[in-house]
PyMOL Python script that loads the backbone (N, CA, C, O; Angstrom):
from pymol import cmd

cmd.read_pdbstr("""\
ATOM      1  N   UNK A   1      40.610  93.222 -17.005  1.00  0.00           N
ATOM      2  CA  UNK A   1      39.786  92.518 -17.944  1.00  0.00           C
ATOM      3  C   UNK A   1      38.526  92.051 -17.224  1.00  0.00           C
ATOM      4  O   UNK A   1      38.552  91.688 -16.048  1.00  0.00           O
ATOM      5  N   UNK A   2      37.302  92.076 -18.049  1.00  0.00           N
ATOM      6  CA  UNK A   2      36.338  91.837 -16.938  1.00  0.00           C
ATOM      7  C   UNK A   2      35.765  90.660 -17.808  1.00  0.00           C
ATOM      8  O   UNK A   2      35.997  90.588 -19.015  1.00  0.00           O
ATOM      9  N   UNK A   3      34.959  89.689 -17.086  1.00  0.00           N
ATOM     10  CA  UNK A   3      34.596  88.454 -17.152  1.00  0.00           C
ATOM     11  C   UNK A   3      32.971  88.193 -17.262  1.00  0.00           C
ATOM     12  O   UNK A   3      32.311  88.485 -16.264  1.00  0.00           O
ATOM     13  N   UNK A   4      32.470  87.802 -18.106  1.00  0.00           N
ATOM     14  CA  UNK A   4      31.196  87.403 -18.213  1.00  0.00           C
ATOM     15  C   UNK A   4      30.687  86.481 -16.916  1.00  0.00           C
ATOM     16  O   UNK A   4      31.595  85.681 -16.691  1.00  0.00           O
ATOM     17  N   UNK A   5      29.782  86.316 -16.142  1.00  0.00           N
ATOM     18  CA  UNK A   5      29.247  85.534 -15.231  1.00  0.00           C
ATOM     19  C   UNK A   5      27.460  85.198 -15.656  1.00  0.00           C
ATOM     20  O   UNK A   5      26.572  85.991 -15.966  1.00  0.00           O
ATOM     21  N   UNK A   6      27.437  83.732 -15.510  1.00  0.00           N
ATOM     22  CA  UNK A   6      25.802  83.787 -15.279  1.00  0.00           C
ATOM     23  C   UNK A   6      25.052  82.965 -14.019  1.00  0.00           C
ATOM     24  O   UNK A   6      25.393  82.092 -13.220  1.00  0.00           O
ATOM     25  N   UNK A   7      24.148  83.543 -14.226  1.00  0.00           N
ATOM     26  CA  UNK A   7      23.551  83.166 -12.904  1.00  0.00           C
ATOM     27  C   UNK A   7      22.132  82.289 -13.266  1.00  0.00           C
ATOM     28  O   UNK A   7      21.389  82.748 -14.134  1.00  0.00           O
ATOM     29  N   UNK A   8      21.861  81.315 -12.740  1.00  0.00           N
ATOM     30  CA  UNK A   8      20.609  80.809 -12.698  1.00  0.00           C
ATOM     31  C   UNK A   8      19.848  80.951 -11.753  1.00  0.00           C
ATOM     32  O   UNK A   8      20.226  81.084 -10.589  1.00  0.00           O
ATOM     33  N   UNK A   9      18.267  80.936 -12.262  1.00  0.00           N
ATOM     34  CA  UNK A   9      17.143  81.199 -11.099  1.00  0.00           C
ATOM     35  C   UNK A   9      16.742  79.704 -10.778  1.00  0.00           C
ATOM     36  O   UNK A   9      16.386  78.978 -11.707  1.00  0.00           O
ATOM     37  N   UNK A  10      16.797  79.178  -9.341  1.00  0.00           N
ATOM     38  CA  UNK A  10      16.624  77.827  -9.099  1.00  0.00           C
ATOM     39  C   UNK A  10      14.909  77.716  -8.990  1.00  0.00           C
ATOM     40  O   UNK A  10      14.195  78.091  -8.060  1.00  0.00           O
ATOM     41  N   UNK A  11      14.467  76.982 -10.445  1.00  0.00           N
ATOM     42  CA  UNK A  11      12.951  77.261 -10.270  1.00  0.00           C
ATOM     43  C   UNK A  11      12.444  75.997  -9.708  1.00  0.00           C
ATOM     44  O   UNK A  11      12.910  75.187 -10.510  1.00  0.00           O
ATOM     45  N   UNK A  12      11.648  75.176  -8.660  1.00  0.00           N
ATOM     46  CA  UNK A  12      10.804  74.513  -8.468  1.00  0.00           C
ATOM     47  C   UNK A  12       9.853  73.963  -9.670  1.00  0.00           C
ATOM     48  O   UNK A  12       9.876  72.911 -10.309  1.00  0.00           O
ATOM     49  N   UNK A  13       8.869  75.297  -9.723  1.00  0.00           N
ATOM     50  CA  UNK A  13       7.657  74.012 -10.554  1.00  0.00           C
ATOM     51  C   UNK A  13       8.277  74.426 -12.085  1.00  0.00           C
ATOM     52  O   UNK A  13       8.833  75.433 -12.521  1.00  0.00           O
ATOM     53  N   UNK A  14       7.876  73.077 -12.684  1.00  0.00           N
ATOM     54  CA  UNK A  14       8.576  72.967 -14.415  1.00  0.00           C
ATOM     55  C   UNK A  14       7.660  73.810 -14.744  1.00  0.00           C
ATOM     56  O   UNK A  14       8.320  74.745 -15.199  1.00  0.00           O
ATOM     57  N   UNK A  15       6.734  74.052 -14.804  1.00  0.00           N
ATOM     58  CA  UNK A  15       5.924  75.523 -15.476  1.00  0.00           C
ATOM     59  C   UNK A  15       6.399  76.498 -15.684  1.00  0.00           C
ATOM     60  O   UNK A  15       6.163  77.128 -16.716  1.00  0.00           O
ATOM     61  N   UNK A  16       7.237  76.916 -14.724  1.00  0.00           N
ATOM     62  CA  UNK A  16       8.116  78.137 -15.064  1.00  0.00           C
ATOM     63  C   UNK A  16       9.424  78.179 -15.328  1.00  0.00           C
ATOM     64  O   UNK A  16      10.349  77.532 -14.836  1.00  0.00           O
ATOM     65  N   UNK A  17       9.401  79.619 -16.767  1.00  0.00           N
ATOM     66  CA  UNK A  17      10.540  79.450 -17.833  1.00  0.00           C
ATOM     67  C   UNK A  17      11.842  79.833 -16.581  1.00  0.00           C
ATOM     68  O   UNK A  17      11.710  80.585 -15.615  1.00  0.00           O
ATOM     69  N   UNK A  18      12.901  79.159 -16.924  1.00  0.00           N
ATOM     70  CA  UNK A  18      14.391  79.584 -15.946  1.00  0.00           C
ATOM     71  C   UNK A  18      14.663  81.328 -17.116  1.00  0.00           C
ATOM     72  O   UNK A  18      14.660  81.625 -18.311  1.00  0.00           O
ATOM     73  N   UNK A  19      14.884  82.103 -15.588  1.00  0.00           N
ATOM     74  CA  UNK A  19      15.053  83.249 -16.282  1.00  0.00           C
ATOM     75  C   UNK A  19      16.704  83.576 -15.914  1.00  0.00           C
ATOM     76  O   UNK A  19      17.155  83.247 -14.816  1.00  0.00           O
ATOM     77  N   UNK A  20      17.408  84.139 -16.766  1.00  0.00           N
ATOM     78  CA  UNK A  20      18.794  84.164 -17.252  1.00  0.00           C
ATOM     79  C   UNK A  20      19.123  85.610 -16.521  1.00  0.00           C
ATOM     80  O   UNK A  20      18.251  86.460 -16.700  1.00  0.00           O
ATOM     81  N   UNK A  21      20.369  86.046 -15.646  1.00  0.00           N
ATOM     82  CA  UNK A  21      20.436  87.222 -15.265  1.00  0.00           C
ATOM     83  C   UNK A  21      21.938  87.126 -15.886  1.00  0.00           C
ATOM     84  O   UNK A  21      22.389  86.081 -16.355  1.00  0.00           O
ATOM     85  N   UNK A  22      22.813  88.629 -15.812  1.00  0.00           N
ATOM     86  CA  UNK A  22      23.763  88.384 -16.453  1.00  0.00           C
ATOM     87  C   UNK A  22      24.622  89.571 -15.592  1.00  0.00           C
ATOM     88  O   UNK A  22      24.110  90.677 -15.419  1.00  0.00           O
ATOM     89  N   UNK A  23      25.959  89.251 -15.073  1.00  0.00           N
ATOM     90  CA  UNK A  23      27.028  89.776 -14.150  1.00  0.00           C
ATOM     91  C   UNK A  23      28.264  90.064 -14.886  1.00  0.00           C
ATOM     92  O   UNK A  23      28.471  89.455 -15.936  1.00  0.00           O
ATOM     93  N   UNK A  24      29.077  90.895 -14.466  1.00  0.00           N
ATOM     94  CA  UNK A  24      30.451  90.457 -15.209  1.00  0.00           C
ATOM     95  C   UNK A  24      31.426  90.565 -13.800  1.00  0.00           C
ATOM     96  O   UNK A  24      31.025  91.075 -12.754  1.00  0.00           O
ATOM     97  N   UNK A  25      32.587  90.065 -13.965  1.00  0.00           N
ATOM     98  CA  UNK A  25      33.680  90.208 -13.131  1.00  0.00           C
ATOM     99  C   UNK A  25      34.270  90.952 -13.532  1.00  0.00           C
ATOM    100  O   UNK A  25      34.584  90.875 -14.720  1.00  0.00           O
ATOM    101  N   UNK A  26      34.759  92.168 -12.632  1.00  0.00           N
ATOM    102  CA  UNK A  26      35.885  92.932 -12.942  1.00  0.00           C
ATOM    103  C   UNK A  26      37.414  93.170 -11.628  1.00  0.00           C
ATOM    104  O   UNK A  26      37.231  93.442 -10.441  1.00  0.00           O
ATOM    105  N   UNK A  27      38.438  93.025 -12.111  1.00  0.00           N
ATOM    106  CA  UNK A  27      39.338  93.093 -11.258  1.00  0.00           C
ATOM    107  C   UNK A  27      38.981  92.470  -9.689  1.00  0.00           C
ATOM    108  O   UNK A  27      39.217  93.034  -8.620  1.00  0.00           O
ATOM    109  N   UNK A  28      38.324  91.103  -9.899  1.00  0.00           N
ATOM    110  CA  UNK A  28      37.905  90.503  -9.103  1.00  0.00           C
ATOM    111  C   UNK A  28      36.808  90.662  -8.224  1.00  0.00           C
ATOM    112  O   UNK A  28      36.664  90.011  -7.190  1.00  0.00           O
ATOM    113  N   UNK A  29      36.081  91.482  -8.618  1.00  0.00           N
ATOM    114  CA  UNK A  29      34.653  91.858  -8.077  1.00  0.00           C
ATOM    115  C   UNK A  29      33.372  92.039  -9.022  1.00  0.00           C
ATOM    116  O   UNK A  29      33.249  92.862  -9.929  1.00  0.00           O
ATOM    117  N   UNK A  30      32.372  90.998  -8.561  1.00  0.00           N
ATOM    118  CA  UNK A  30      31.261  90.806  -9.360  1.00  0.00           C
ATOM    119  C   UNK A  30      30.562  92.493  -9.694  1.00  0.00           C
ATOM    120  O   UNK A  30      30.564  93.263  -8.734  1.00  0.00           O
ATOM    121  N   UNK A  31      30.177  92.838 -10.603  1.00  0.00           N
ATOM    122  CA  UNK A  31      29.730  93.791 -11.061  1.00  0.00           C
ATOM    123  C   UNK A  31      28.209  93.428 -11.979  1.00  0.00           C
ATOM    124  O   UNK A  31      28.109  93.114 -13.165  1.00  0.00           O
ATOM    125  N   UNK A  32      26.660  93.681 -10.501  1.00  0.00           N
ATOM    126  CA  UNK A  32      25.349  93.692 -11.144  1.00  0.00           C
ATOM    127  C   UNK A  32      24.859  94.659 -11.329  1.00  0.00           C
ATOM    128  O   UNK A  32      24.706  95.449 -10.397  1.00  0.00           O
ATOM    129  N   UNK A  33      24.431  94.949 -12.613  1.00  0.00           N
ATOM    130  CA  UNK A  33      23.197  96.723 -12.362  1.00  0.00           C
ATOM    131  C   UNK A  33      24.228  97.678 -12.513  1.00  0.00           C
ATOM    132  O   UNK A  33      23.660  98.767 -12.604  1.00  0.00           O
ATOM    133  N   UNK A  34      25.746  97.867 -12.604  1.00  0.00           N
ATOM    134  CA  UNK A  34      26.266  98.571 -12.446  1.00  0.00           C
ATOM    135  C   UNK A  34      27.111  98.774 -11.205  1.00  0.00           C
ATOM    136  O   UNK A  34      28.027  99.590 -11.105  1.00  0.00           O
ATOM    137  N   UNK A  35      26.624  97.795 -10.119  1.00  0.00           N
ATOM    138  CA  UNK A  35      27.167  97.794  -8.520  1.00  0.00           C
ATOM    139  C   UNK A  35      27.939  97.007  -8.254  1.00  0.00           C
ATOM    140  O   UNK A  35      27.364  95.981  -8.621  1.00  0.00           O
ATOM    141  N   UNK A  36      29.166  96.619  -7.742  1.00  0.00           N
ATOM    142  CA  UNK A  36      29.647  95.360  -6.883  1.00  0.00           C
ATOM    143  C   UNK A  36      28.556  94.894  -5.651  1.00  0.00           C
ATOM    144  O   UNK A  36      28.000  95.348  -4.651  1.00  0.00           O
ATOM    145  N   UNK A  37      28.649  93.839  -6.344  1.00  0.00           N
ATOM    146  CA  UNK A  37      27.929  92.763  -4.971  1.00  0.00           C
ATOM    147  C   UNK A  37      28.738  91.565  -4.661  1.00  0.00           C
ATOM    148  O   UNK A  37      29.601  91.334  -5.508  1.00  0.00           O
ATOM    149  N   UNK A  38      28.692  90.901  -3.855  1.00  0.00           N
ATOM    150  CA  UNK A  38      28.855  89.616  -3.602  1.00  0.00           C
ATOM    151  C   UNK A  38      28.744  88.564  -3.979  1.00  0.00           C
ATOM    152  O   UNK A  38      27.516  88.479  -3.995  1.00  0.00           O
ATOM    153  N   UNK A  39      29.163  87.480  -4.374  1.00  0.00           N
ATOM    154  CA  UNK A  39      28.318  86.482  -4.711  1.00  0.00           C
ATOM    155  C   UNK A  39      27.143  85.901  -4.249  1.00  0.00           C
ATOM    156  O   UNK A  39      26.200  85.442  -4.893  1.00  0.00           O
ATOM    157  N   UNK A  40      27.354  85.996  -2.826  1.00  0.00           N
ATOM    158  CA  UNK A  40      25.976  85.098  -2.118  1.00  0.00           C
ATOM    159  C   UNK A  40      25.228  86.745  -2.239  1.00  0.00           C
ATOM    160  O   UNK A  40      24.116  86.349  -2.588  1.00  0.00           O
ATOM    161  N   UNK A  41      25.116  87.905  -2.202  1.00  0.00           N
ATOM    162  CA  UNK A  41      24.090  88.919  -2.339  1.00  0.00           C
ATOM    163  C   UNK A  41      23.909  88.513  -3.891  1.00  0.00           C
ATOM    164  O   UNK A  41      22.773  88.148  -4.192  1.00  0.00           O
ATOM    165  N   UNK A  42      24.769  88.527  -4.802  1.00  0.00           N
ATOM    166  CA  UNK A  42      23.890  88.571  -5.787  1.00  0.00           C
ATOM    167  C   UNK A  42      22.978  87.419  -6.112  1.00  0.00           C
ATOM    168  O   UNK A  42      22.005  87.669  -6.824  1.00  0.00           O
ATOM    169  N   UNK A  43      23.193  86.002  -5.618  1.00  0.00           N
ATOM    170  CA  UNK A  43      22.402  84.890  -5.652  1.00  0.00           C
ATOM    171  C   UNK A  43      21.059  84.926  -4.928  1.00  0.00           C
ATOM    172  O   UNK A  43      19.951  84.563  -5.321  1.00  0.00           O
ATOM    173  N   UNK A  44      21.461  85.477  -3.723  1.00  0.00           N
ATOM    174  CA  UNK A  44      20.195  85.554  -2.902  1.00  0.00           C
ATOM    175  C   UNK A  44      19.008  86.775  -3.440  1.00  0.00           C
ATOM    176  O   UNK A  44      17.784  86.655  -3.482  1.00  0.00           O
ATOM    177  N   UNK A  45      19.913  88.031  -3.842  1.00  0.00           N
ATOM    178  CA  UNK A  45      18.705  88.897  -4.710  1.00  0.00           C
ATOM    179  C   UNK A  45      17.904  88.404  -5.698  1.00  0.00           C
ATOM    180  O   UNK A  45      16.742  88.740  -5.927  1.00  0.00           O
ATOM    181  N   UNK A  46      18.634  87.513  -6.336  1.00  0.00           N
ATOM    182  CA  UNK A  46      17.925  87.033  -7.537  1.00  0.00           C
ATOM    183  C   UNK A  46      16.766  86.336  -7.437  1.00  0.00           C
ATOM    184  O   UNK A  46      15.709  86.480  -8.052  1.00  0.00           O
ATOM    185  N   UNK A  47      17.053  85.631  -6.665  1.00  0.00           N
ATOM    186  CA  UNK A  47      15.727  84.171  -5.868  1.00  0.00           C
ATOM    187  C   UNK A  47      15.303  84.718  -5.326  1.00  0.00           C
ATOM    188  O   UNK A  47      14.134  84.340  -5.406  1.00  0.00           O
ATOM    189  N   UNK A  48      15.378  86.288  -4.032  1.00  0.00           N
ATOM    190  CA  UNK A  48      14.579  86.321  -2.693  1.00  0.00           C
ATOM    191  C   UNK A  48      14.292  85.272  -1.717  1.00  0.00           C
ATOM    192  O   UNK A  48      13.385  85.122  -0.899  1.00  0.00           O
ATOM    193  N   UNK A  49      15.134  84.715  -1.979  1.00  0.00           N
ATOM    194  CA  UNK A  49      15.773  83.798  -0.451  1.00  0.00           C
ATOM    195  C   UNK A  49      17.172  83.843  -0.402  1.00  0.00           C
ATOM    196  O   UNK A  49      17.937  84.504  -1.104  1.00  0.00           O
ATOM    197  N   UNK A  50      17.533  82.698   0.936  1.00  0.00           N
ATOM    198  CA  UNK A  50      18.727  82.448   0.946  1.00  0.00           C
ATOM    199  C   UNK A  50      19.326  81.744   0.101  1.00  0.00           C
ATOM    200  O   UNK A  50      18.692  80.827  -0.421  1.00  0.00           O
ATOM    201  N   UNK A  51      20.402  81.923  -0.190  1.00  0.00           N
ATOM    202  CA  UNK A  51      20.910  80.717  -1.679  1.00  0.00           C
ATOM    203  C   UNK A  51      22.648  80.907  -1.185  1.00  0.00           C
ATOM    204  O   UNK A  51      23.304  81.871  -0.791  1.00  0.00           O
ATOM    205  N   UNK A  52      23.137  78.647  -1.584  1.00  0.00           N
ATOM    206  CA  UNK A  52      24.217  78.781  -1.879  1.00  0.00           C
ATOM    207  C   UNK A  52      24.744  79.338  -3.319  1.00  0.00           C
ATOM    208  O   UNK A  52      24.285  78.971  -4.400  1.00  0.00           O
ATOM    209  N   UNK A  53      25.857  80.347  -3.129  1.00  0.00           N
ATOM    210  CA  UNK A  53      25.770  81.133  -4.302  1.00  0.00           C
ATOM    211  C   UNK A  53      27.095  79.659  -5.388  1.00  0.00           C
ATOM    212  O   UNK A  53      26.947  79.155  -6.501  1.00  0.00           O
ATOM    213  N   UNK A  54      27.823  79.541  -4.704  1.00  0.00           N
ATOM    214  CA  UNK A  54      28.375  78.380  -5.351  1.00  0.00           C
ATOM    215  C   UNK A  54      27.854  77.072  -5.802  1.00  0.00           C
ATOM    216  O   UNK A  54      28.637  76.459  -6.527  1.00  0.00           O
ATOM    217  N   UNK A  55      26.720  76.489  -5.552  1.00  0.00           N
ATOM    218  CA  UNK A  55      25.858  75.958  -6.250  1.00  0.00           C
ATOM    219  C   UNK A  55      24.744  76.549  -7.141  1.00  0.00           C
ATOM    220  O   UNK A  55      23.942  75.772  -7.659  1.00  0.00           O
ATOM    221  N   UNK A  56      24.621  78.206  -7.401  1.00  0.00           N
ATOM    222  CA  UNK A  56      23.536  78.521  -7.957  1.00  0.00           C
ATOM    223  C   UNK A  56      24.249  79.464  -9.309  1.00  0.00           C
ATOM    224  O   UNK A  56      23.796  79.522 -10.452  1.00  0.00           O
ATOM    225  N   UNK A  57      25.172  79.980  -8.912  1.00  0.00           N
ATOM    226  CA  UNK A  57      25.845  80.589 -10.011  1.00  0.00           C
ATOM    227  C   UNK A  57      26.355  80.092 -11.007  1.00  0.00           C
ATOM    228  O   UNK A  57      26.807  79.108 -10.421  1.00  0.00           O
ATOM    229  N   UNK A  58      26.689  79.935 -12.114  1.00  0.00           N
ATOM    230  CA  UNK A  58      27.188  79.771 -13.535  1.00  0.00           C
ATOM    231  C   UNK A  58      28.180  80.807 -14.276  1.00  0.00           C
ATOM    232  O   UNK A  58      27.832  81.955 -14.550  1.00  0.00           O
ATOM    233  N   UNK A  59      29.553  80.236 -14.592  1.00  0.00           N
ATOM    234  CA  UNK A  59      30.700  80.956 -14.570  1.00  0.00           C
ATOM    235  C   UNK A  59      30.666  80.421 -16.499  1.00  0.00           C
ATOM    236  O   UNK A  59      30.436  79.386 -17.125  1.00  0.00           O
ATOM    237  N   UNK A  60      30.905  81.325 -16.700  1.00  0.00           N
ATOM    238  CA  UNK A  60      31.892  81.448 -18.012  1.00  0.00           C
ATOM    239  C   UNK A  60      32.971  82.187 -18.437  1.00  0.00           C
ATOM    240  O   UNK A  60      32.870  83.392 -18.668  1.00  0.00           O
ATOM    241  N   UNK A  61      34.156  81.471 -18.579  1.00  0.00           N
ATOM    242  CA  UNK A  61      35.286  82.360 -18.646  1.00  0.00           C
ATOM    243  C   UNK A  61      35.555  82.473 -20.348  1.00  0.00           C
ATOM    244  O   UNK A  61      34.932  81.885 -21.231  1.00  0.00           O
ATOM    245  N   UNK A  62      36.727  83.455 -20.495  1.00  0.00           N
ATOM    246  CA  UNK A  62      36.522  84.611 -21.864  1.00  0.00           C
ATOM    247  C   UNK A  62      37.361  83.118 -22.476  1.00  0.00           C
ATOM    248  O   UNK A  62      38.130  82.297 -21.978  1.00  0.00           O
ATOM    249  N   UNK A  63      36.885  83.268 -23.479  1.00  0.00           N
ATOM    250  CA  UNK A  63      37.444  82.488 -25.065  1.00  0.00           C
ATOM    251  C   UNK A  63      36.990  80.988 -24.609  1.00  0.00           C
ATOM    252  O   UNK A  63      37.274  80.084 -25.395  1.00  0.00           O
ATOM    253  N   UNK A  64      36.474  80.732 -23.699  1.00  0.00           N
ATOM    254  CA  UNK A  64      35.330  79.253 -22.912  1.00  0.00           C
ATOM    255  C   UNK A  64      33.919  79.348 -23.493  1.00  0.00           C
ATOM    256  O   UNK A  64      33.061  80.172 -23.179  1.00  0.00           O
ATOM    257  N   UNK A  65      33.810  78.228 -24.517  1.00  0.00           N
ATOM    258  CA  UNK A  65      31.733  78.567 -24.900  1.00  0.00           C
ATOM    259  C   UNK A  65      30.970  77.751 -23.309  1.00  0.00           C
ATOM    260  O   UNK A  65      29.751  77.823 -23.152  1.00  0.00           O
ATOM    261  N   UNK A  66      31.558  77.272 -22.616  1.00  0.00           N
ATOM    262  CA  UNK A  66      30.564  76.113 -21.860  1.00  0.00           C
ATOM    263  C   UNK A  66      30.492  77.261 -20.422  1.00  0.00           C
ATOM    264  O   UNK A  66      31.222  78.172 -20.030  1.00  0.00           O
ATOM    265  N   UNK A  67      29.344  76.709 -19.984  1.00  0.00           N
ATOM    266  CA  UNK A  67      29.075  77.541 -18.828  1.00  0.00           C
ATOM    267  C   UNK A  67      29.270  76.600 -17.678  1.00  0.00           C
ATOM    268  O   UNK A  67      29.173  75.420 -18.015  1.00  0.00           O
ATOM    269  N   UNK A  68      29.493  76.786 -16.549  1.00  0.00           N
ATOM    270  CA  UNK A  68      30.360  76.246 -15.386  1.00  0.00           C
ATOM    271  C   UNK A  68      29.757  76.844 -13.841  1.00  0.00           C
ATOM    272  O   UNK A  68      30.210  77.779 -13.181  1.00  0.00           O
ATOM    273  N   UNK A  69      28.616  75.979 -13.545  1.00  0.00           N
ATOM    274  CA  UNK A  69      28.711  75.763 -12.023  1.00  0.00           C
ATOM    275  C   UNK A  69      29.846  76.446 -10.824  1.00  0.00           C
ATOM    276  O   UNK A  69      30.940  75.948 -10.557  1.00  0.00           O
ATOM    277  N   UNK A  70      29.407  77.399 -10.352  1.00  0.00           N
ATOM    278  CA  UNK A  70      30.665  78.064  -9.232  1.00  0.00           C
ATOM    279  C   UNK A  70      31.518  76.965  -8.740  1.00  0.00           C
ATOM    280  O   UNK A  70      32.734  76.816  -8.865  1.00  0.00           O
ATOM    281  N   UNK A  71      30.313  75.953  -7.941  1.00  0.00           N
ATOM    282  CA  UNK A  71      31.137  74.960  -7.439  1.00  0.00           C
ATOM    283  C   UNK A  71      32.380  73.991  -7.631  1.00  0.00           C
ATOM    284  O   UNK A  71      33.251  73.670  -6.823  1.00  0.00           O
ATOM    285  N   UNK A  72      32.131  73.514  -9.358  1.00  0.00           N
ATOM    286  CA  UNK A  72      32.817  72.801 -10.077  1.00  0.00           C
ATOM    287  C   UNK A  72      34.048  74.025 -10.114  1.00  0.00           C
ATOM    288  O   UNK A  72      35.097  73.883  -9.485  1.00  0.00           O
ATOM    289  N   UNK A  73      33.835  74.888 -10.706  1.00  0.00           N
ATOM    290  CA  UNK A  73      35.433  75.952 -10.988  1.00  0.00           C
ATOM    291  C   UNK A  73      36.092  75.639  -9.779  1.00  0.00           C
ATOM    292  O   UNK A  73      37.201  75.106  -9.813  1.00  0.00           O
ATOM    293  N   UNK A  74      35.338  76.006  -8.347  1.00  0.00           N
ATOM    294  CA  UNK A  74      35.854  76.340  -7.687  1.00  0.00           C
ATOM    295  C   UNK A  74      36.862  74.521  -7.113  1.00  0.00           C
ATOM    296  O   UNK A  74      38.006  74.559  -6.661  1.00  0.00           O
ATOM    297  N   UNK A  75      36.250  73.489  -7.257  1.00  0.00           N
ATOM    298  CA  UNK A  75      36.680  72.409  -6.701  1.00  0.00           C
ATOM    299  C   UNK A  75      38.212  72.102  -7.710  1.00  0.00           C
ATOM    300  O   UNK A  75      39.139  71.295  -7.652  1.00  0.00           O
ATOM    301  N   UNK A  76      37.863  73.141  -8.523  1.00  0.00           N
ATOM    302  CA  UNK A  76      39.087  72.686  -9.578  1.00  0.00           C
ATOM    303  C   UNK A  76      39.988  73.284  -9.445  1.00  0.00           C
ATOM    304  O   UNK A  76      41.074  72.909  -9.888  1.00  0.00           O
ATOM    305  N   UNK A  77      39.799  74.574  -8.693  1.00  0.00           N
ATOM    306  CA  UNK A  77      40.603  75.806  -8.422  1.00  0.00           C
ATOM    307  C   UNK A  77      40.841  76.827  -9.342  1.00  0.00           C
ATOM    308  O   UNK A  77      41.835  77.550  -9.414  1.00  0.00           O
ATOM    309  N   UNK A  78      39.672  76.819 -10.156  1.00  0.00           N
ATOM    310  CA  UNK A  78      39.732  77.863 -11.125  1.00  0.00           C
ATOM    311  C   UNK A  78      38.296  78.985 -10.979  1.00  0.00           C
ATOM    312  O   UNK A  78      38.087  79.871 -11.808  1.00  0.00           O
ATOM    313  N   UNK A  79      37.540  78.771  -9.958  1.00  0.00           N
ATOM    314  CA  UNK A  79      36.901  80.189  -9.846  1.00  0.00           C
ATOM    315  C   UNK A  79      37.413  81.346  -9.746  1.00  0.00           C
ATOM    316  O   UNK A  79      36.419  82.066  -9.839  1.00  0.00           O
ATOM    317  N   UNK A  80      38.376  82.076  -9.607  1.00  0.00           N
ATOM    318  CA  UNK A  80      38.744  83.171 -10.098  1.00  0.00           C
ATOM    319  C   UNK A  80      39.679  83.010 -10.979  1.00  0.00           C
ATOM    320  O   UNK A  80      40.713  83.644 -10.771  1.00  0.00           O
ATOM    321  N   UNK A  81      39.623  82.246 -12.053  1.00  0.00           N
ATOM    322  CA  UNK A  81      40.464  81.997 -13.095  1.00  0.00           C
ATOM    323  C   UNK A  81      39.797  82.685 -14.279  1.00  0.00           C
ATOM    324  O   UNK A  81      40.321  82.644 -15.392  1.00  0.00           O
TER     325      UNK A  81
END
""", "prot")
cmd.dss("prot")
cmd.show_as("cartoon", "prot")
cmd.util.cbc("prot")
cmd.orient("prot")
């Protein structure tokens, strides 16, 4: 079963719109573009820097409307839930 993931772009100046990228999980591996990546590769591609990917990523799990911070899942023990 594969899993919706979102990701946020950590923008600095309020001028610019936050742009929305969109991942899914499958059999436990992030799937972008068609590729498995990583979490911290896919965080850091997105920005072009370094990025914690557990503070920058946004999880939504299936039949869940709210979107969820890596970090928080993960402190709860439900990032790969």
């Amino acid at each position: 079963m594969s899993r919706k993931i979102k990701t946020r772009r950590v923008v600095l100046d309020p001028q610019v719109k936050e742009v929305e990228y969109e991942a899914t999980v499958e059999e436990n591996q992030f799937i972008y573009q068609g590729s498995p990546i990583s979490p911290a590769s896919l965080a850091n591609s997105i920005t072009g820097t370094r990025r914690n990917a557990w503070r920058d990523l946004w999880i939504k799990r299936p039949n869940v409307t709210e979107w969820r911070l890596a970090d928080d899942c993960r402190s709860d023990g439900r990032a790969g839930s």
